[in-house]
C-alpha positions as CSV (number, residue, x, y, z in Angstrom):
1,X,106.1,68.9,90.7
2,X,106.6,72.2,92.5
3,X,104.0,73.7,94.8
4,X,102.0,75.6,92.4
5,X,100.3,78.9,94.1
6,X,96.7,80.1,93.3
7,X,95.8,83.7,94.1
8,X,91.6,83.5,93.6
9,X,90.1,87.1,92.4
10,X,86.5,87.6,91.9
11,X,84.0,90.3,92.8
12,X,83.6,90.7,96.4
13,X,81.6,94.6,97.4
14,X,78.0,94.2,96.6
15,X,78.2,90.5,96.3
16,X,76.6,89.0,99.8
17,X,77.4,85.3,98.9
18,X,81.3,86.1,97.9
19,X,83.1,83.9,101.3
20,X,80.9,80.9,99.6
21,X,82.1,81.3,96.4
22,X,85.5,82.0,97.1
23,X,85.5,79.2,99.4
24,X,84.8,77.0,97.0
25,X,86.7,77.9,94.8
26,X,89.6,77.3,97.4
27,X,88.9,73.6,98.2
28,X,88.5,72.3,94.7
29,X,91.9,73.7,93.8
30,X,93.6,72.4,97.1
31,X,91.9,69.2,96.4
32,X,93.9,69.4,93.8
33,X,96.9,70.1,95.2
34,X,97.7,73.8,94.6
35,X,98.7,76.4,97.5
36,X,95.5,79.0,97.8
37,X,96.0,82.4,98.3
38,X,92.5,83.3,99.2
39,X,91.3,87.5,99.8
40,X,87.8,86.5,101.2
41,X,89.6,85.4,104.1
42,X,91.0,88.9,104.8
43,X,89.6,90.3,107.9
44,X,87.1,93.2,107.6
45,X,87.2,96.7,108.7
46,X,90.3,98.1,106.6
47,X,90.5,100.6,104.0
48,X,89.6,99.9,100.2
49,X,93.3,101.1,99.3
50,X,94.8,98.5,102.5
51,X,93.3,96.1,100.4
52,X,94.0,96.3,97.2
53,X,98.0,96.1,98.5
54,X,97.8,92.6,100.6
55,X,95.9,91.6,97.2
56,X,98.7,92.9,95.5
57,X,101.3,91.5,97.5
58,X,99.5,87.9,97.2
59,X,98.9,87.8,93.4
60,X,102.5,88.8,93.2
61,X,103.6,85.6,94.9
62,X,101.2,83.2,92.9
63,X,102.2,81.6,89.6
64,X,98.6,81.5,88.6
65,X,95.3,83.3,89.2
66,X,91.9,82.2,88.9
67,X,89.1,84.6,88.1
68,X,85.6,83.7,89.6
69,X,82.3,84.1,87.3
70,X,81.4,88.5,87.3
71,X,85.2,89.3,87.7
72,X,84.3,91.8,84.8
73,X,82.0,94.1,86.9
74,X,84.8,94.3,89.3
75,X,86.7,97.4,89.5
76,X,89.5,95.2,92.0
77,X,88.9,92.1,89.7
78,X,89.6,94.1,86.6
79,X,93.3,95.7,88.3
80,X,94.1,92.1,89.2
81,X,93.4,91.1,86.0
82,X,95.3,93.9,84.4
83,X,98.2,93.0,87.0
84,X,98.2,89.4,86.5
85,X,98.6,89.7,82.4
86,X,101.2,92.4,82.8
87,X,103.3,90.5,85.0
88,X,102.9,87.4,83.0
89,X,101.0,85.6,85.4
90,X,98.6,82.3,84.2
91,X,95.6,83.0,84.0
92,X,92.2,80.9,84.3
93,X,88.7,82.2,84.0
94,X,86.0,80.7,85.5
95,X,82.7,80.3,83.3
96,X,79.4,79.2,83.8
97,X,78.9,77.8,87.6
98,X,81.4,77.6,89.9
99,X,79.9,74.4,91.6
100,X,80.3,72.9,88.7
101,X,83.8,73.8,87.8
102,X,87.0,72.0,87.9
103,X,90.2,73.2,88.6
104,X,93.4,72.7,85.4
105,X,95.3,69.7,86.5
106,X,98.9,71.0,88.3
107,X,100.8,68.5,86.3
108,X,99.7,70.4,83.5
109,X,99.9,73.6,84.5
110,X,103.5,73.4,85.7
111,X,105.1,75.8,87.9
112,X,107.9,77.6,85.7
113,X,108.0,80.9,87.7
């Protein structure tokens, strides 16, 4: 199997508990063995716009991209989203609690990018 890579979007502004949730997000699908591209672990004081493009640029390089539970009251979440079906990337929403969530198995998934 090829290294499959994982860009996570979610709703970070107005959510105070988003580097938890993104975090944890980002061990259960490296303990599954998938590369994580993970924006909550951009540093802060940049522009809204700066961003969006280093989000950009990492969705771009993942084959897949895992929504987080309120991606729809997102304005970024929602361009990802847009994005990542445009460009044909796979796409998995997460429903219900994250905590309780597990990742698609990577020998499913497959990496045919």
């Amino acid at each position: 199997m090829d290294n499959i890579i994982v860009y996570i979007a979610g709703p970070i502004t107005g959510d105070p508990d988003y580097k938890r949730k993104f975090r944890t997000a980002a061990q259960k699908l490296q303990g599954h063995g998938y590369t994580v591209l993970n924006p909550a672990e951009l540093p802060t004081g940049l522009r809204a716009e700066d961003y969006m493009r280093i989000r950009h640029a990492m969705l771009d390089a993942a084959h897949m991209v895992v929504f987080l539970p309120g991606y729809r009251d997102s304005a970024g979440a929602q361009i990802e989203y847009g994005l990542a079906s445009y460009t044909g990337k796979r796409i998995v929403v997460v429903h219900g609690y994250l905590d309780m969530w597990q990742p698609p198995d990577p020998e499913v998934m497959g990496n045919d990018k």
